[in-house]
Biotite code that builds the C-alpha atoms (Angstrom):
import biotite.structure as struc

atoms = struc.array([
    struc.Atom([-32.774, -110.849, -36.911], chain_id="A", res_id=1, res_name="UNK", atom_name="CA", element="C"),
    struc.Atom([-34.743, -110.273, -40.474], chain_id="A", res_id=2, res_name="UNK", atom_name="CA", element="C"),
    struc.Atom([-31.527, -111.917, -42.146], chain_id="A", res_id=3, res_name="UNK", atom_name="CA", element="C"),
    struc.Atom([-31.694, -114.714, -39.723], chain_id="A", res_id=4, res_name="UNK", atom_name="CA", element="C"),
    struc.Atom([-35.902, -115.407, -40.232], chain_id="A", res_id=5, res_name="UNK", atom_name="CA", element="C"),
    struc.Atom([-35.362, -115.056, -43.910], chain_id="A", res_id=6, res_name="UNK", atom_name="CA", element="C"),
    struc.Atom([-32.749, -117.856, -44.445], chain_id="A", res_id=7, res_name="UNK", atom_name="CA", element="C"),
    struc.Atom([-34.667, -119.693, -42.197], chain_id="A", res_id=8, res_name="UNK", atom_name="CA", element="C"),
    struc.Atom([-38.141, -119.232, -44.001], chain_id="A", res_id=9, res_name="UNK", atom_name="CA", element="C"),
    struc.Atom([-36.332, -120.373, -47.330], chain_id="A", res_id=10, res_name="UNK", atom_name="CA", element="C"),
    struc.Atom([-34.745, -123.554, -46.192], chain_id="A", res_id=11, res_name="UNK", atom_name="CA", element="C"),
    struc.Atom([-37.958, -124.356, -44.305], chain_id="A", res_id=12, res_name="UNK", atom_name="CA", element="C"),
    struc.Atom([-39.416, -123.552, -48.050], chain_id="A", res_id=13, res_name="UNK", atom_name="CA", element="C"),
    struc.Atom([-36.580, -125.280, -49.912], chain_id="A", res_id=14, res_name="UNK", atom_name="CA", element="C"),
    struc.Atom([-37.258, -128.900, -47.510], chain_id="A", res_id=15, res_name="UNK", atom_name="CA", element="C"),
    struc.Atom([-41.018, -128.518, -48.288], chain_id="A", res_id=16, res_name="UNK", atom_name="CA", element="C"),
    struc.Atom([-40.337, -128.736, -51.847], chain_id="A", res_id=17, res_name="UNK", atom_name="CA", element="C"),
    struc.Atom([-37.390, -131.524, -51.230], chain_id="A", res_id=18, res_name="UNK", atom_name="CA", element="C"),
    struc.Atom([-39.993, -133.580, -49.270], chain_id="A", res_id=19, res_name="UNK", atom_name="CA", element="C"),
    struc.Atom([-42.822, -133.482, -52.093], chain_id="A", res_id=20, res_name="UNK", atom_name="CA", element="C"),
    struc.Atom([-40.099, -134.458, -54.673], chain_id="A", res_id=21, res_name="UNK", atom_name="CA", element="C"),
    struc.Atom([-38.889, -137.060, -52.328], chain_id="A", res_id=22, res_name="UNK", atom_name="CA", element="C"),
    struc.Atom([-42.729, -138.118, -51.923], chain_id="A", res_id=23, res_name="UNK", atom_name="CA", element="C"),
    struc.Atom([-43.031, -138.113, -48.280], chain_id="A", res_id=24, res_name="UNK", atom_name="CA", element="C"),
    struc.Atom([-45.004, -135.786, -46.139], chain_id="A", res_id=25, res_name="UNK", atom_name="CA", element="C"),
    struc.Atom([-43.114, -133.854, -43.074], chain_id="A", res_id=26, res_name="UNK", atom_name="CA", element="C"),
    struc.Atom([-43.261, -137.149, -41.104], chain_id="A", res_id=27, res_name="UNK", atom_name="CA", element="C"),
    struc.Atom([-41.624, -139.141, -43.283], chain_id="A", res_id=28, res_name="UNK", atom_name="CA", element="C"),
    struc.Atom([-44.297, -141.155, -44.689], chain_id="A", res_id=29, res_name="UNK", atom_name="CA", element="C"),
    struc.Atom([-44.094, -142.076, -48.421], chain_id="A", res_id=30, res_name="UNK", atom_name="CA", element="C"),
    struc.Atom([-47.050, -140.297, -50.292], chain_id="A", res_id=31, res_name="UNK", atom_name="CA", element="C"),
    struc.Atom([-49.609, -143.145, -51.598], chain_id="A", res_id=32, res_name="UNK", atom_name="CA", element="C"),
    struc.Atom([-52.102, -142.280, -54.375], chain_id="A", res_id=33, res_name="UNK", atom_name="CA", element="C"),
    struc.Atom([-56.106, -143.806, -53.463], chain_id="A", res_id=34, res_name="UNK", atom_name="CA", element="C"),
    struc.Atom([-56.438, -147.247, -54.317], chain_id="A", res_id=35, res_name="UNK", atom_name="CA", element="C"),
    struc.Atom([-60.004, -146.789, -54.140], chain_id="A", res_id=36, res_name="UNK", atom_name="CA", element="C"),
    struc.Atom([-63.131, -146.510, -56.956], chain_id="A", res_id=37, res_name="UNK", atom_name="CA", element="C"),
    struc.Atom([-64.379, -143.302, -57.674], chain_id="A", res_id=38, res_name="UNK", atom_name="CA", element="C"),
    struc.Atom([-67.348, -141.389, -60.090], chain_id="A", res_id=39, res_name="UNK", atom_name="CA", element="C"),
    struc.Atom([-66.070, -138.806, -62.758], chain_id="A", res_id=40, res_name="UNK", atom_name="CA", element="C"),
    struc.Atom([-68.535, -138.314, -65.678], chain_id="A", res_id=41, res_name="UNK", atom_name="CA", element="C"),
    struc.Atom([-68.374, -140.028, -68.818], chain_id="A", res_id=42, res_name="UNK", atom_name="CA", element="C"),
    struc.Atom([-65.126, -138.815, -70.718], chain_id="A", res_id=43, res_name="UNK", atom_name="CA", element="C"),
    struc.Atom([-64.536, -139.206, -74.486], chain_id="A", res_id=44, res_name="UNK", atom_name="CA", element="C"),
    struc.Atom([-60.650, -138.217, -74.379], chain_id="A", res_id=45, res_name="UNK", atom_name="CA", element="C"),
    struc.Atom([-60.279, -140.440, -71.265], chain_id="A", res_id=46, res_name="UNK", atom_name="CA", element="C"),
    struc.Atom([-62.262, -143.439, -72.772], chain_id="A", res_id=47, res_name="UNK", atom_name="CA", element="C"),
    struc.Atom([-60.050, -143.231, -75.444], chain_id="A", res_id=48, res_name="UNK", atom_name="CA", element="C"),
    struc.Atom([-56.949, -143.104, -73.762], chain_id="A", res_id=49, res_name="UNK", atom_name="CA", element="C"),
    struc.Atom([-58.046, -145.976, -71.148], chain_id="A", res_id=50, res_name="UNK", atom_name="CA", element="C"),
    struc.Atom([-58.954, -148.336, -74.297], chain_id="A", res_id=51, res_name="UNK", atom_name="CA", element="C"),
    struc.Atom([-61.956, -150.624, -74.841], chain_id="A", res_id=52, res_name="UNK", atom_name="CA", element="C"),
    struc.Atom([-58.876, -153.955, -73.208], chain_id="A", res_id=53, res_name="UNK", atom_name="CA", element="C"),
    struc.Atom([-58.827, -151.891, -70.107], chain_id="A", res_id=54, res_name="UNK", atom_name="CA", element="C"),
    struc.Atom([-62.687, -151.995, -69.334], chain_id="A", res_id=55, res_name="UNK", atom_name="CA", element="C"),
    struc.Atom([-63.125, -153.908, -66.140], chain_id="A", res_id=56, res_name="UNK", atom_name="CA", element="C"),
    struc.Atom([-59.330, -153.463, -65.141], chain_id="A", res_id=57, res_name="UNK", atom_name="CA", element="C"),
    struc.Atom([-58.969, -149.545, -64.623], chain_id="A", res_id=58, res_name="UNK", atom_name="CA", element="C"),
    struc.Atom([-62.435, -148.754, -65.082], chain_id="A", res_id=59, res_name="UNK", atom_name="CA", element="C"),
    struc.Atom([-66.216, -149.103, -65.696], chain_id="A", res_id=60, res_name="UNK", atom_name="CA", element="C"),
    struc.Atom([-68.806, -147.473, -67.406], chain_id="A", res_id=61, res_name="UNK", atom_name="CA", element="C"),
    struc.Atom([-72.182, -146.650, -65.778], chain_id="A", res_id=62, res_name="UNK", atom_name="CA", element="C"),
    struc.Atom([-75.315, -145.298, -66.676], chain_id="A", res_id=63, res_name="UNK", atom_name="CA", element="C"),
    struc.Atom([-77.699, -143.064, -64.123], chain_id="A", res_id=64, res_name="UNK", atom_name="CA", element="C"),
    struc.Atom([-81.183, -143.620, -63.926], chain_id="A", res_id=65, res_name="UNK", atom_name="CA", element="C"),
    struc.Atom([-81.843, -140.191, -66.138], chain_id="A", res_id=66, res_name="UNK", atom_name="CA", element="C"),
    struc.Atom([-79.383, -141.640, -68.362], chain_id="A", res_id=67, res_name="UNK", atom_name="CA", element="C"),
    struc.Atom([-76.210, -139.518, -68.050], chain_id="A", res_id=68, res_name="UNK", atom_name="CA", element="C"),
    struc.Atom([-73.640, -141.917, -68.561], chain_id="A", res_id=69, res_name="UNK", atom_name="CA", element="C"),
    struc.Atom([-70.588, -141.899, -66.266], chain_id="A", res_id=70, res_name="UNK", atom_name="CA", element="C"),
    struc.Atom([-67.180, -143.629, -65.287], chain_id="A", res_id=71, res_name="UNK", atom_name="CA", element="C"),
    struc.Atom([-66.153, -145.652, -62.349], chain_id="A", res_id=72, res_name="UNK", atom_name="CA", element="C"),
    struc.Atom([-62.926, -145.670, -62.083], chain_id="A", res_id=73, res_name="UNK", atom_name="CA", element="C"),
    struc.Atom([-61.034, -148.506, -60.017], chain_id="A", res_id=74, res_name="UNK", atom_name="CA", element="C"),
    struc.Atom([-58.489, -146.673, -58.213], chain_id="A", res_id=75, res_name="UNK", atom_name="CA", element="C"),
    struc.Atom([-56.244, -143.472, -58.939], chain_id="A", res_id=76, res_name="UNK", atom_name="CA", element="C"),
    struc.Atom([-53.197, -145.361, -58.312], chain_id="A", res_id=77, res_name="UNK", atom_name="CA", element="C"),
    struc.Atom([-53.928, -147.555, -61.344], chain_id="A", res_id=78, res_name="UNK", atom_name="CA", element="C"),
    struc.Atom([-55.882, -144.755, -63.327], chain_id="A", res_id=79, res_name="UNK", atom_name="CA", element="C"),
    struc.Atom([-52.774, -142.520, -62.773], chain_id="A", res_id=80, res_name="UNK", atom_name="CA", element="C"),
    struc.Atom([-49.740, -145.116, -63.390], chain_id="A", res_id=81, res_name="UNK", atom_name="CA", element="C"),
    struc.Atom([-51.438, -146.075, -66.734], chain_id="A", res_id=82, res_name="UNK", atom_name="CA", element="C"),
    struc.Atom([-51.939, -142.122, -67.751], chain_id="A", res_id=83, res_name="UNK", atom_name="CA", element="C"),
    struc.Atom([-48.969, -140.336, -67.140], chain_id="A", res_id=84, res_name="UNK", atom_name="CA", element="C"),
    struc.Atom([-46.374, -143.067, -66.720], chain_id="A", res_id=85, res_name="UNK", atom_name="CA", element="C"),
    struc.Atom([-44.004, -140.169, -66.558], chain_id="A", res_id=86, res_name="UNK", atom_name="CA", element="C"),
    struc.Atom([-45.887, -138.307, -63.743], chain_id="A", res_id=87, res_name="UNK", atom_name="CA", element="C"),
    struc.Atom([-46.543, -141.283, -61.793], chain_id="A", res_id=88, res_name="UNK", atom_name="CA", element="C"),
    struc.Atom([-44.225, -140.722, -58.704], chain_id="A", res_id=89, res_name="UNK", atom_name="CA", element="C"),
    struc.Atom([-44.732, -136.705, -59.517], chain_id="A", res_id=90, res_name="UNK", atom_name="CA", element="C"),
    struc.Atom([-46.595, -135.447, -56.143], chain_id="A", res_id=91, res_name="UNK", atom_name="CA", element="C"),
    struc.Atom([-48.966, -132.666, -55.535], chain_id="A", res_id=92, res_name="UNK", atom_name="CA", element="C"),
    struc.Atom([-47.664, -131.224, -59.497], chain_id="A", res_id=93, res_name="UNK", atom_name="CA", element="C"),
    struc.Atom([-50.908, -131.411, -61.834], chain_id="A", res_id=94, res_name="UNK", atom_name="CA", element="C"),
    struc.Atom([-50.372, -128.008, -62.456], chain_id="A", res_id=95, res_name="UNK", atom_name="CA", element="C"),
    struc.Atom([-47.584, -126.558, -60.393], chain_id="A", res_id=96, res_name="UNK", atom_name="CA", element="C"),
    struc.Atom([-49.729, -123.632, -59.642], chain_id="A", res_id=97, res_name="UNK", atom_name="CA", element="C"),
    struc.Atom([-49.816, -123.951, -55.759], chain_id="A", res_id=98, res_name="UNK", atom_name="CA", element="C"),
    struc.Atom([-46.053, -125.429, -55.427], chain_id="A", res_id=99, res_name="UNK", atom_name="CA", element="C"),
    struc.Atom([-45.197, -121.979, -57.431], chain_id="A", res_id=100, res_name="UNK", atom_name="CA", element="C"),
    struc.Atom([-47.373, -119.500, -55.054], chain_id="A", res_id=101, res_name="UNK", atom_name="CA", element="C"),
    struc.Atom([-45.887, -120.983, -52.141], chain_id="A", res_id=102, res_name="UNK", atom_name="CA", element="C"),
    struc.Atom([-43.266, -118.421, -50.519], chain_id="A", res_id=103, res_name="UNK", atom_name="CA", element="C"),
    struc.Atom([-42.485, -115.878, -48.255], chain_id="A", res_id=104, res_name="UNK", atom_name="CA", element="C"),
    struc.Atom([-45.298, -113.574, -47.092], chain_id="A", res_id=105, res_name="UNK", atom_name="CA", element="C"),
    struc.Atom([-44.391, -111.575, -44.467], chain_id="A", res_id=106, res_name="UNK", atom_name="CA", element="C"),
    struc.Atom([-41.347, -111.093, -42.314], chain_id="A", res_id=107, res_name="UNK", atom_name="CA", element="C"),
    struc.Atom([-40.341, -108.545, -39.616], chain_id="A", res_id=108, res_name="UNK", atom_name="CA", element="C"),
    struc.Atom([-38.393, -108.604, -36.215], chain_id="A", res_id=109, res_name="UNK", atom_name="CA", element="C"),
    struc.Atom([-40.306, -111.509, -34.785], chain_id="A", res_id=110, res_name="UNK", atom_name="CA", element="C"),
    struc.Atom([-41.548, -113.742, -37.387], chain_id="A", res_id=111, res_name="UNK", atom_name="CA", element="C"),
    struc.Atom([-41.611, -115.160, -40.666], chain_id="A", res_id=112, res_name="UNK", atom_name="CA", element="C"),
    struc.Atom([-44.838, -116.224, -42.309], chain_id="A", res_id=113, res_name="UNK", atom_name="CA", element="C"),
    struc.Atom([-45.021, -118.673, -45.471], chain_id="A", res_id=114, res_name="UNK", atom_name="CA", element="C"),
    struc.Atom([-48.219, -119.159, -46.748], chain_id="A", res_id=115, res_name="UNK", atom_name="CA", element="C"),
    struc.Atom([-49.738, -119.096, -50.500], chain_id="A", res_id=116, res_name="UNK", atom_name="CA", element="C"),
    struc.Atom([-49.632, -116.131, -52.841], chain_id="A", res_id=117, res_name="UNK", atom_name="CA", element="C"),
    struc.Atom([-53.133, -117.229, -54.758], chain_id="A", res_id=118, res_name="UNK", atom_name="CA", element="C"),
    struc.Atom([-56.231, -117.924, -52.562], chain_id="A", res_id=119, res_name="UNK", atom_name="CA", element="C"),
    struc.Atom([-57.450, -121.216, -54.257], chain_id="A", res_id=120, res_name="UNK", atom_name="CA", element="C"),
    struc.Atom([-53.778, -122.702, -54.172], chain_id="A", res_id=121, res_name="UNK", atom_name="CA", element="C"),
    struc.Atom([-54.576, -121.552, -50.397], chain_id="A", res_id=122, res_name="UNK", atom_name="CA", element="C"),
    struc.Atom([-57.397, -123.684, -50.081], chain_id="A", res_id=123, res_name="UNK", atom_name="CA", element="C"),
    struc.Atom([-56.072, -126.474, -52.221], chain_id="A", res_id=124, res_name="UNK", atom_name="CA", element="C"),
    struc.Atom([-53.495, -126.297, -49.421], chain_id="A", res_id=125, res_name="UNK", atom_name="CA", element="C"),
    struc.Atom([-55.657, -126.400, -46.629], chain_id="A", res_id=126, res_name="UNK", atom_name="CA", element="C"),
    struc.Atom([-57.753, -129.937, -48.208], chain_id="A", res_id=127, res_name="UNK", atom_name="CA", element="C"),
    struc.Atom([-54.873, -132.007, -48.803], chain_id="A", res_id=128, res_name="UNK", atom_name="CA", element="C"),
    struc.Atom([-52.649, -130.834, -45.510], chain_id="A", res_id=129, res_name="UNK", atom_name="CA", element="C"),
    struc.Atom([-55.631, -130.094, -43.032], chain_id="A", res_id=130, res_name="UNK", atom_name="CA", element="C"),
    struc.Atom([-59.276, -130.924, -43.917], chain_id="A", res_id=131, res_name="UNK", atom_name="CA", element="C"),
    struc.Atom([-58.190, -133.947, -46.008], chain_id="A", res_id=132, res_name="UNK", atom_name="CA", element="C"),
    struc.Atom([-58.794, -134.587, -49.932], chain_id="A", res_id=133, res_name="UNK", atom_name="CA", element="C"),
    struc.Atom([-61.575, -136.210, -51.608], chain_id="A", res_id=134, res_name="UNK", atom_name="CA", element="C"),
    struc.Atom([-64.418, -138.446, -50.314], chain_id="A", res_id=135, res_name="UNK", atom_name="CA", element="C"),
    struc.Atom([-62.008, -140.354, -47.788], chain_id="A", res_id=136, res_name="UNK", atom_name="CA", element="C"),
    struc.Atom([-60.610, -137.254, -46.559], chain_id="A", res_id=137, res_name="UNK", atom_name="CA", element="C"),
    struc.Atom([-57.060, -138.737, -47.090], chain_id="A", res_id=138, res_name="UNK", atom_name="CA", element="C"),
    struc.Atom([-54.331, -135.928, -45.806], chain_id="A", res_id=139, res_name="UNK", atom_name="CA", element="C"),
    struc.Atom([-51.000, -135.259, -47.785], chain_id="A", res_id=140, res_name="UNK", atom_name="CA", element="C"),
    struc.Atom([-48.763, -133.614, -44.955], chain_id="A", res_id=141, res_name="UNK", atom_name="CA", element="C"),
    struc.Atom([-46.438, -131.594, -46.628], chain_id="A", res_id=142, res_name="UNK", atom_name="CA", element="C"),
    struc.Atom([-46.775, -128.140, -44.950], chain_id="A", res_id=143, res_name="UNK", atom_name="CA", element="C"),
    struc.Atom([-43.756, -128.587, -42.854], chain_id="A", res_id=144, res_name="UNK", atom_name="CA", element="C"),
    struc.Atom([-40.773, -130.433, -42.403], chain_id="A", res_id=145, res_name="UNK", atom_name="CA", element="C"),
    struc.Atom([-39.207, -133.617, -40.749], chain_id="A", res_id=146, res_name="UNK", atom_name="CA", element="C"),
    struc.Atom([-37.904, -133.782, -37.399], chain_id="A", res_id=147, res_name="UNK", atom_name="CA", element="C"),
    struc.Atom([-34.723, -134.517, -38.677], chain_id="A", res_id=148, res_name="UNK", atom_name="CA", element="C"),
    struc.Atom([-34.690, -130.733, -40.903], chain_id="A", res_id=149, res_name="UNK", atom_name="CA", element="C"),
    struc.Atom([-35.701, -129.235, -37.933], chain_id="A", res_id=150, res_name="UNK", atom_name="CA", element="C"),
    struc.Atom([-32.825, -130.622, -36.288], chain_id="A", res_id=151, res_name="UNK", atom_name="CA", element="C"),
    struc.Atom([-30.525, -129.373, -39.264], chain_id="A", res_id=152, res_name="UNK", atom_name="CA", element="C"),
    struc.Atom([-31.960, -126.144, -39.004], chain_id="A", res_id=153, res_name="UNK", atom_name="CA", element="C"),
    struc.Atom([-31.949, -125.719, -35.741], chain_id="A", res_id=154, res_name="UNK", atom_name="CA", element="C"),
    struc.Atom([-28.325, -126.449, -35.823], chain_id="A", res_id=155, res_name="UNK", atom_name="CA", element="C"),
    struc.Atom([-27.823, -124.173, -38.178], chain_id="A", res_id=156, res_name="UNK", atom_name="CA", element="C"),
    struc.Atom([-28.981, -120.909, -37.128], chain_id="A", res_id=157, res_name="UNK", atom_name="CA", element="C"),
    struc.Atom([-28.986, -122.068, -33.241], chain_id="A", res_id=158, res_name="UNK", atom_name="CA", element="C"),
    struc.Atom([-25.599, -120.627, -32.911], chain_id="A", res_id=159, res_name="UNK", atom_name="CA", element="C"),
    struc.Atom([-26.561, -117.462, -34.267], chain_id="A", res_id=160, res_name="UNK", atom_name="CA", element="C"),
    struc.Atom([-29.605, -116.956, -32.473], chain_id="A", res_id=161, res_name="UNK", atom_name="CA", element="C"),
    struc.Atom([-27.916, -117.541, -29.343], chain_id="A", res_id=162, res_name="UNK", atom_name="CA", element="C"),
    struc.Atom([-25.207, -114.710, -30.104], chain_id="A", res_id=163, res_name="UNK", atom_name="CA", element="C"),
    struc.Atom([-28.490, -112.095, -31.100], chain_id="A", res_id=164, res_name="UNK", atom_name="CA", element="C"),
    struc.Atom([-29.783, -112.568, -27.224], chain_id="A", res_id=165, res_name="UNK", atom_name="CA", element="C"),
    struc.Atom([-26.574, -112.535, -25.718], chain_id="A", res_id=166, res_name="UNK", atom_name="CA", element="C"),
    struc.Atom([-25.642, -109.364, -27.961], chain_id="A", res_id=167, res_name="UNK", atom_name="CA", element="C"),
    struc.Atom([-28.948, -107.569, -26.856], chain_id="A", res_id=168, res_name="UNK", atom_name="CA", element="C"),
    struc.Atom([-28.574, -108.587, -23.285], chain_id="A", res_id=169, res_name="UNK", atom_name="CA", element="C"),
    struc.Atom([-24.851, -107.105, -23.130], chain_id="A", res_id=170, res_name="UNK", atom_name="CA", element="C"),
    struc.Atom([-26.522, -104.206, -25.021], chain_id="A", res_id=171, res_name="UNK", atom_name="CA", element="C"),
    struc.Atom([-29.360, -103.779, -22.205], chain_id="A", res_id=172, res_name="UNK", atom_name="CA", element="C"),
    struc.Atom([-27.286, -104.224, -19.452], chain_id="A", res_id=173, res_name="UNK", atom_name="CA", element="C"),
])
């Protein structure tokens, strides 16, 4: 039964990862990036790279009433297609760091649990699938897989569970 939760754990893994590639979450939806203005302080290296033409399209620059200066900036979709081009349909990657720590925990007779090596990838994990990221609390499903995998999958080891009862049955008996 171990061999049997193992392959299963690692597809279940592998269509996670094929999903956030794809860009859509476990039901199907396509992954969408805020369109929405939000606060980040004032940036040099990002005021630079946005250019003085851009003021007014991808962002604005604000001033507090203690005089910290600060950046509005008019939407992540726009913010992120104009800074990494490259990246732009690249989901839930900045670093890689929770994608990486995502595996295998635990596995016995009975189960097979995937969850995060690194705590703070865990909890990264838990705002963007569960609690919901940022201000808007806008959730990126991608901790678990589309009806149609589980159909695959089900398909796939069905057979095989169904010979594991039927084998310890004729063994009980």
């Amino acid at each position: 039964m171990n061999k049997l939760l193992l392959t299963a754990a690692l597809k279940v893994i592998a269509y996670i990862e094929e999903n956030i590639k794809a860009g859509i979450d476990y039901e199907g939806k396509k992954f969408q990036y805020s369109q929405n203005p939000f606060y980040r302080p004032f940036s040099e290296s990002i005021y630079k790279k946005l250019g003085k033409s851009n003021k007014g399209k991808l962002y604005e620059i604000v001033t507090s009433k203690n005089g910290k200066k600060g950046m509005i900036i008019l939407g992540y979709d726009q913010y992120k297609k104009y800074m990494s081009t490259n990246t732009y349909n690249t989901y839930l990657t900045y670093t890689g760091s929770m994608l990486r720590s995502l595996t295998l925990i635990k596995i016995d007779n009975h189960q097979a649990i995937i969850g995060f090596t690194n705590r703070s990838d865990a909890e990264k994990a838990y705002y963007l699938n569960v609690s919901g990221a940022g201000k808007s609390r806008k959730l990126w499903k991608f901790l678990g897989i589309t009806t149609k995998q589980k159909e695959i999958l089900q398909n796939e080891i069905g057979e095989e569970i169904k010979n594991i009862i039927i084998n310890s049955i004729i063994k009980g008996a």
